[in-house]
N, C-alpha and C positions, 0 to 999 in steps of 0.2 A: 196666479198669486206669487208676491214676491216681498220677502220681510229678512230681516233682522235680530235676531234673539238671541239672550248670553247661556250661554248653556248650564251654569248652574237654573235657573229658571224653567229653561228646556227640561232638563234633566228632574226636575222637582215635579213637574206637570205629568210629563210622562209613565213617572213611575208611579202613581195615582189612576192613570188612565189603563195602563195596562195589565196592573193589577184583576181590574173587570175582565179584562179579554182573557177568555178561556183557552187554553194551551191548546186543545186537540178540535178543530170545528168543523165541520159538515159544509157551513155556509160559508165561502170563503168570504163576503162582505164582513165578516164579524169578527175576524181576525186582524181587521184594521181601523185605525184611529182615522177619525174626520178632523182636520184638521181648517179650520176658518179663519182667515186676514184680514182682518180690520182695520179700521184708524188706530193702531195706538198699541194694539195688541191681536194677538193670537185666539182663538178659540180650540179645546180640546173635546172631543167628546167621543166615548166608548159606549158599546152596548152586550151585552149577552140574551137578552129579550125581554128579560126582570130585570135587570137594573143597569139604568143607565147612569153615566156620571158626565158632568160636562163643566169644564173648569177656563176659567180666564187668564191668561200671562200678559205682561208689558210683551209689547217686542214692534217694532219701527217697521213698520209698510211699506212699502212704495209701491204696491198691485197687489188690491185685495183680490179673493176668490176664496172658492173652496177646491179641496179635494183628498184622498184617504190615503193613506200608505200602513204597511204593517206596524201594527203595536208593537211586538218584543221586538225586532230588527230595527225602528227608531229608539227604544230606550236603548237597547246596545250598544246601540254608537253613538247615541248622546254618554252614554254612563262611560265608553271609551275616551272620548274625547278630554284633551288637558284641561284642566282648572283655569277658569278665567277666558275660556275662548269664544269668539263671537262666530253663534254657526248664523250661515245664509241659505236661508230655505225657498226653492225656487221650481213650482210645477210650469214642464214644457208643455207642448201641445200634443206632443205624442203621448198621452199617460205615463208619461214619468214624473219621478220629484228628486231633483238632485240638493243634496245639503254639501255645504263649504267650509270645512273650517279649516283656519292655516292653507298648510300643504296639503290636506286631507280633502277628498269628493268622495261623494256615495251617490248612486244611482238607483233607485228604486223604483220596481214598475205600482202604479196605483190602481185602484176601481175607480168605477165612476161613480160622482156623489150619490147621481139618483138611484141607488142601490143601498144604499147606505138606511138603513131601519128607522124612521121618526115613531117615538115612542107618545105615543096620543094620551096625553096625561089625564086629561077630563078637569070634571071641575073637582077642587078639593078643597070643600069647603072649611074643614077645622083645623085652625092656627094657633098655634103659640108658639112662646120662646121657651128656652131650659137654658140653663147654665152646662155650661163644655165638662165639669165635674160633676152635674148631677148626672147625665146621661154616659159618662165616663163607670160613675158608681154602678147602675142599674146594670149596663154590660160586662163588667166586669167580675158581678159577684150572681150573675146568671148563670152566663154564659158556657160556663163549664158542666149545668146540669143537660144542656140541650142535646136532644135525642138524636143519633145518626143512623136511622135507622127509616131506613126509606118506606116502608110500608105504613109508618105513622107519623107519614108525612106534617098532621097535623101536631106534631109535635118536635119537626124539626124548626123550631125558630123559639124568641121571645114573647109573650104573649105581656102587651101593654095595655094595660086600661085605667082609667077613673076608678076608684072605689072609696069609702067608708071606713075607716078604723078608729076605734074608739070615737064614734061622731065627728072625725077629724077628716075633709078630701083628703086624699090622695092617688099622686102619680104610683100604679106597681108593674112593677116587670117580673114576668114566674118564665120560669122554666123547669121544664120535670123529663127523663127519659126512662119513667116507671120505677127507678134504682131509686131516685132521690130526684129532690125538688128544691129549688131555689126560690125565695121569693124575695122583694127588695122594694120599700117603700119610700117616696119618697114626697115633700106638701106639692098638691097638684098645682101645675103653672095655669097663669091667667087665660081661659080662654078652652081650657082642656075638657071643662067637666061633659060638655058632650058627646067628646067622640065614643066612636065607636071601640068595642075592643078587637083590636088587631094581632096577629099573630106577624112577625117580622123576622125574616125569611135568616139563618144562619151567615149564607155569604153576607148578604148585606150588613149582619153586625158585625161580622169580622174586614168589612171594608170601612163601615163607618170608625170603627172602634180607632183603625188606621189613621184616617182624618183627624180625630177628635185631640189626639197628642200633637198634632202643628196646632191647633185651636184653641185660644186663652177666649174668647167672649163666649158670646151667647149664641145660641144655634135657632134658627127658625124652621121648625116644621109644619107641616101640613100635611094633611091625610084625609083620605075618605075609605070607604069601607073594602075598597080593592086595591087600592096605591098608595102610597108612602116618600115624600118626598123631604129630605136633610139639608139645607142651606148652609154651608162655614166659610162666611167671607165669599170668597170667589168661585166654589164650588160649589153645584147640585149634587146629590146624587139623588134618583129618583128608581122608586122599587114597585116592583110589584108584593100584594101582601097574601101569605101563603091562605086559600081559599077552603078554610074546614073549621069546625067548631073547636075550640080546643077543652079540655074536659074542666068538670067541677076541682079544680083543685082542692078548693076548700075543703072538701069531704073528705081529704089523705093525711090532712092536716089533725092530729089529735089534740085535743085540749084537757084529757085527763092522767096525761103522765105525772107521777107524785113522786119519781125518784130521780132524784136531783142533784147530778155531779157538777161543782165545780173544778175546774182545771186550768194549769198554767198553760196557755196554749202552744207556743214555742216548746216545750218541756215535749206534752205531749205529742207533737207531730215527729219530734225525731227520732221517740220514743217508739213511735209506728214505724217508723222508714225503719231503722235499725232491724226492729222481732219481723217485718214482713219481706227481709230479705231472706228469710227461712221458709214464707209461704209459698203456697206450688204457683204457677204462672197463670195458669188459667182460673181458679178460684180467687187468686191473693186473698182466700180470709187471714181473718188474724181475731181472737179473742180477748175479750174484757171478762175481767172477773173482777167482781165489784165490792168491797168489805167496807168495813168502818175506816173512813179517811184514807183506804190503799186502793189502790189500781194496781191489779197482774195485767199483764199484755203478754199473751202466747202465739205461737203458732208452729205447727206442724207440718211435715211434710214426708210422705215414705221416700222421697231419694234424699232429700237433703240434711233431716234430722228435725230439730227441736229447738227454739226462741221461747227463751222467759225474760220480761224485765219488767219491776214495779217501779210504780213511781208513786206522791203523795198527792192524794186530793182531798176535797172538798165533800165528804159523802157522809150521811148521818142514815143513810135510811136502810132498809134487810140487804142481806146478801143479793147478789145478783150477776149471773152471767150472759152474756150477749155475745155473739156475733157477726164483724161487719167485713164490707170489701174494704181492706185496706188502702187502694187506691180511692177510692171514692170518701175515707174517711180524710184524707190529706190533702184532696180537694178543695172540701168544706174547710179544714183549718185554715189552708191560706187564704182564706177569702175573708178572715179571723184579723180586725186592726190591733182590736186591746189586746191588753196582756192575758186575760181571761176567756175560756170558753165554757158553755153551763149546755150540758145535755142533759136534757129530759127524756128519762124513761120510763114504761110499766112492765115489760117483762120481753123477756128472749122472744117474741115472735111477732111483736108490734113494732110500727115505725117509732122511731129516736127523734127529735126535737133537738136542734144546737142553734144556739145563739150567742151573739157576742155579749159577754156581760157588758160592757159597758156602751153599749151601740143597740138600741131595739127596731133599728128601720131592717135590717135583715132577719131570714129565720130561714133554715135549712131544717128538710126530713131527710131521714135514711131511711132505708129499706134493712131490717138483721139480715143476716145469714144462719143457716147451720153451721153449725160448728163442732 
């Protein structure tokens, strides 16, 4: 093979593909990008074993082929190379691939293709499109609840399905890591109401999530009950889907909270950050104490000393004190668009209910603390 490419192009592809390539790996085949020459353009494609990505660039041929060279040590010296230079990517017959730009040569030894992982995608029968901001939203105001916690594996990813609210389809994405729970609805797209529900694997949304800011259209996916496949413009990436049931969420869900704060949400988040720089590192609680129209925010600590700050809310109902993990409380605010946030509670040892007042496609639980 023997091609042509501008290196900003080079440079955009790669950092996409190598992203997938896992920094430390056992297999040396998977350390390196397959690289494919065609009429016209380049092919990219990377694997980890779950998720592969394969991506298309311009770039001028004159001897297609394939063959692999290492992922980081080509973004490296694409990402070194001047602004505006024309690299020449050239595999000899002895397994090398030497690239050109300027005065600059690099020598690379390669593997051979047929080493190189083909990921047997099967058939994947359910298709639809989404919007590059709907599936932007669902990642983003998930994704922060998703458990790292390897033994409940079935809870390290997104869990997306079809559902019912208020007689309404909808697309939802939850995420829960037993602390707190995410959930984010949105109207289901054409073509959706069948699938299945699938659990979609962390890397993979923090790779997708990547893509989806170069991506102003619509995205097509397709899925069957073990794979998961993303389309944007000139990119696949295609996933395997984490293989376990994921739990009743709904059941954590309460629906008879009767105490009912509203709050300026900006106000209160840095209302938090501020009194939970007094809380200990491993606990960060911090407390609410809840009266007519005030919020106390506390917290304690035997090295550090004591944090008080009120602020004014929105509260008619009994006294009431609770407390939470301070970082997991400032989590859920930013995920907060309006100016308002409205937690629902029933007492110091049940989960908290927050929602955007003025936005009702998301809803966040907490888990209290002692305090």
């Amino acid at each position: 093979m023997k091609l042509t490419i501008e290196r900003a192009a080079l440079l955009k592809a790669l950092t996409h593909v190598q992203s997938v390539v896992e920094r430390r790996n056992t297999i040396p085949i998977l350390s390196n990008v397959m690289l494919t020459a065609q009429k016209g353009r380049l092919g990219l494609a990377a694997t980890d074993m779950d998720l592969t990505i394969v991506e298309q660039v311009d770039a001028t041929s004159s001897k297609t082929g394939s063959t692999t060279a290492p992922a980081h040590t080509m973004y490296e010296i694409a990402r070194k190379l001047p602004d505006g230079a024309q690299v020449e990517i050239e595999a000899g017959t002895d397994g090398s691939l030497t690239l050109r730009a300027g005065r600059s040569r690099f020598t690379l030894q390669c593997l051979p293709v047929g080493d190189f992982p083909q990921m047997n995608d099967g058939d994947l029968p359910h298709k639809f499109q989404i919007a590059a901001a709907d599936l932007k939203a669902i990642i983003d105001r998930t994704r922060f609840a998703i458990s790292t916690e390897e033994t409940r594996y079935y809870l390290n990813g997104i869990y997306v399905h079809a559902a019912k609210a208020d007689g309404v389809d909808v697309l939802r994405g939850v995420a829960t890591d037993g602390h707190r729970l995410a959930r984010v609805e949105l109207p289901l797209p054409a073509g959706a109401a069948d699938m299945p529900g699938v659990i979609v694997p962390r890397k993979t949304v923090g790779e997708l999530r990547k893509l989806i800011d170069e991506n102003e259209g619509a995205i097509d996916v397709e899925l069957s009950e073990t794979k998961i496949r993303f389309s944007l413009g000139s990119i696949t990436l295609t996933s395997k889907l984490i293989d376990g049931t994921f739990p009743d969420y709904e059941r954590v869900i309460p629906s008879g909270n009767d105490k009912m704060m509203e709050v300026r949400c900006a106000e209160f988040s840095a209302a938090v950050d501020r009194v939970a720089t007094i809380s200990t590192e491993k606990s960060r609680a911090i407390k609410l104490s809840l009266g007519n129209n005030a919020l106390t925010l506390s917290a304690t600590s035997p090295d550090a000393g004591s944090a008080t700050e009120e602020i004014e809310v929105g509260y008619g109902g009994a006294p009431i004190e609770i407390g939470f993990n301070s970082r997991y409380l400032l989590d859920i605010t930013q995920q907060i668009s309006g100016a308002d946030a409205r937690f629902m509670m029933a007492d110091a040892g049940s989960p908290t209910v927050v929602r955007d007042a003025a936005d009702d496609s998301a809803l966040y639980v907490l888990m209290p603390m002692r305090v």
